[in-house]
N, C-alpha and C positions, 0 to 999 in steps of 0.2 A: 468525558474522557474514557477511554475504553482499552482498555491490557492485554495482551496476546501472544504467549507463550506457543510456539509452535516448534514440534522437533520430532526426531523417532523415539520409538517406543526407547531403544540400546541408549539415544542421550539422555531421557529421564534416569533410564537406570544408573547410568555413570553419574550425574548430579546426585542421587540418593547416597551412592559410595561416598562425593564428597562431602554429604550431609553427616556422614558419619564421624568425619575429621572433626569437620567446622563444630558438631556440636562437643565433641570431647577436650578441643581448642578453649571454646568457649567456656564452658562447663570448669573446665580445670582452674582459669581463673578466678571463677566466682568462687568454688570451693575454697582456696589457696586463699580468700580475701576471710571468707568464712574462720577458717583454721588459724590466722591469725590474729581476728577479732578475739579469740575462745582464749588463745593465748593471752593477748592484753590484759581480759578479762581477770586471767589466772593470778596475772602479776600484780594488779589491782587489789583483788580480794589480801593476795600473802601480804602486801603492805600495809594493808589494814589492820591484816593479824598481828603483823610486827608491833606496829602503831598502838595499838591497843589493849595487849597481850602482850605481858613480860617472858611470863612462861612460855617455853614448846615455840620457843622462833625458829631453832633447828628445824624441829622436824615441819612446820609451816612450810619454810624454806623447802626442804626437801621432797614435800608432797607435790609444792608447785612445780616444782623440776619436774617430777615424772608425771605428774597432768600432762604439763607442756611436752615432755617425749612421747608422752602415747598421743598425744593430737596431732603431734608430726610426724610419729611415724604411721598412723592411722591415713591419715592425707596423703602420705609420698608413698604409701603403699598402692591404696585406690589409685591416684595418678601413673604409678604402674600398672598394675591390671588393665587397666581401661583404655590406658594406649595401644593396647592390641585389638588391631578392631577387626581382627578373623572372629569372633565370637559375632556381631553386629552382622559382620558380611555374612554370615551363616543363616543370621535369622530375616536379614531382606528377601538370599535367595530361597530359602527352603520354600516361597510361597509359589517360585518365578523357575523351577526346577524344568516345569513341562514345556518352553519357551522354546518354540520353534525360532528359523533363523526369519520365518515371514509373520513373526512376531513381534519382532526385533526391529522391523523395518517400519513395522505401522507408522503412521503419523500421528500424533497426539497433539490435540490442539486445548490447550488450557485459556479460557478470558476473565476476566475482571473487570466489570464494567462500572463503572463509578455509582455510587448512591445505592448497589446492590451490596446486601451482607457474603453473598455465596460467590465462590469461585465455582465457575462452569468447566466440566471437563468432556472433552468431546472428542470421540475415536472416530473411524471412516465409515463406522454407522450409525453416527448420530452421536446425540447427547449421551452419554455413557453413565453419570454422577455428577456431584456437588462436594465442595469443600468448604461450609460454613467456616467463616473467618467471626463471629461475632463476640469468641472467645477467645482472639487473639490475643497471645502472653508476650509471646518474643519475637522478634523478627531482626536474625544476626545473618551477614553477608560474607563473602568470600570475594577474590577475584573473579572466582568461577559461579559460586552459586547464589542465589537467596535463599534461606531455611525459616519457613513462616512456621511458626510452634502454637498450639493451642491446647486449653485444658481438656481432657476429654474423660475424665472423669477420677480413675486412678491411674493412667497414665497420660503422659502427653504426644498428642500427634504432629509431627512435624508432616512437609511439606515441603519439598525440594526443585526448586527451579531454576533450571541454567539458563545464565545471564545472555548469551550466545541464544537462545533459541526466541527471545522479545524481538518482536516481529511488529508490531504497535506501542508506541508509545517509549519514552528514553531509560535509561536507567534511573538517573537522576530523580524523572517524574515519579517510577514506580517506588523509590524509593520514600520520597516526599510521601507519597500517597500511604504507604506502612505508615509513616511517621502518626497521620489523621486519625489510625486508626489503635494505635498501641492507646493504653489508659494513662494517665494522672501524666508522670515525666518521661515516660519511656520512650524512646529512640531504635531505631534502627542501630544495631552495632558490628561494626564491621573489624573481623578479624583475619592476620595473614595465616594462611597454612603455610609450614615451612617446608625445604624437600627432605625433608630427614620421616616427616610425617607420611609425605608422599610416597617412599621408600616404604616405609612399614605398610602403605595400604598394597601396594603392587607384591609386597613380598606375603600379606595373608592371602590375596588370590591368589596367590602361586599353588600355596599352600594347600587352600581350600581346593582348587578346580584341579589340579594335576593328578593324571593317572598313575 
């Protein structure tokens, strides 16, 4: 079986933009699952202390209150920030600045071909690079894109491909095929962007590119 991503250079670019959604999407729920694990936890240890400890259940009491406020407000602060994703759009293009418009046009053909570790990436003169999957962490989905994520050492590389440009092979299939390759229980996870998201990204280009 053999995968085939084929599209312009300007569609890769726009699928990276919505990698930038899909992972802050993503990402915020996990945190948000995180922050109120921390929480439980807190509520946990203070009944303990009740339980156990006659003395100082006030201030027990009271400590856990504001653990549990700085973990929410710690969380729904991040969750602010980071829904602005002019800071992200800044750092894709700053690479991609000197982009002519017959740059733009290339055609860029990405394969994956079954039983190999490396994704093949191939411009209109050849082989261009490789995208080892053998470290694949995450692989979360859009309407619009796929965003394949691996460890790469202190940070992580994602990898962004629009579902529109599969040219070989089904969604379905390529889907199934992540699945083969994520570790232990992991899955494939597929999240909606909402257009409220979509608005904030259209309004940091604005931002970003206007004279």
């Amino acid at each position: 079986m053999k995968f085939v991503f084929e599209a312009k250079a300007s569609d890769f670019d726009l699928a990276a933009e919505q990698e930038i959604l899909l992972r802050h999407v993503a990402n915020r729920r996990r945190n948000w699952a995180r922050a109120a694990a921390l929480c439980v936890a807190a509520v946990v240890l203070c009944i303990l202390v009740v339980v156990f400890q006659s003395e100082g259940v006030t201030e027990a009491v009271q400590v856990t209150a504001l653990v549990i406020g700085v973990i929410l407000f710690q969380q729904g602060y991040m969750d602010f920030t980071s829904g602005n994703p002019k800071a992200y759009l800044k750092m894709l293009y700053r690479g991609r600045k000197d982009q002519t418009y017959a740059d733009l046009e290339k055609v860029l053909r990405i394969e994956i071909t079954e039983g190999s570790h490396a994704i093949e990436i191939f411009n209109e003169d050849g082989k261009a690079g490789e995208w080892d999957f053998q470290k694949l962490d995450r692989v979360t989905e859009s309407d619009r894109i796929f965003d394949l994520t691996r460890n790469g050492g202190r940070t992580k590389q994602h990898l962004a491909l629009p579902k529109d440009a599969l040219k070989e092979g089904t969604v379905d299939e390529f889907r199934n095929y992540m699945d083969k390759w994520l570790k232990g229980s992991k899955t494939v996870e597929h999240f909606e962007i909402s257009e409220r998201r979509q608005k904030q990204l259209m309004a940091a280009k604005y931002k970003l590119f206007k004279r």
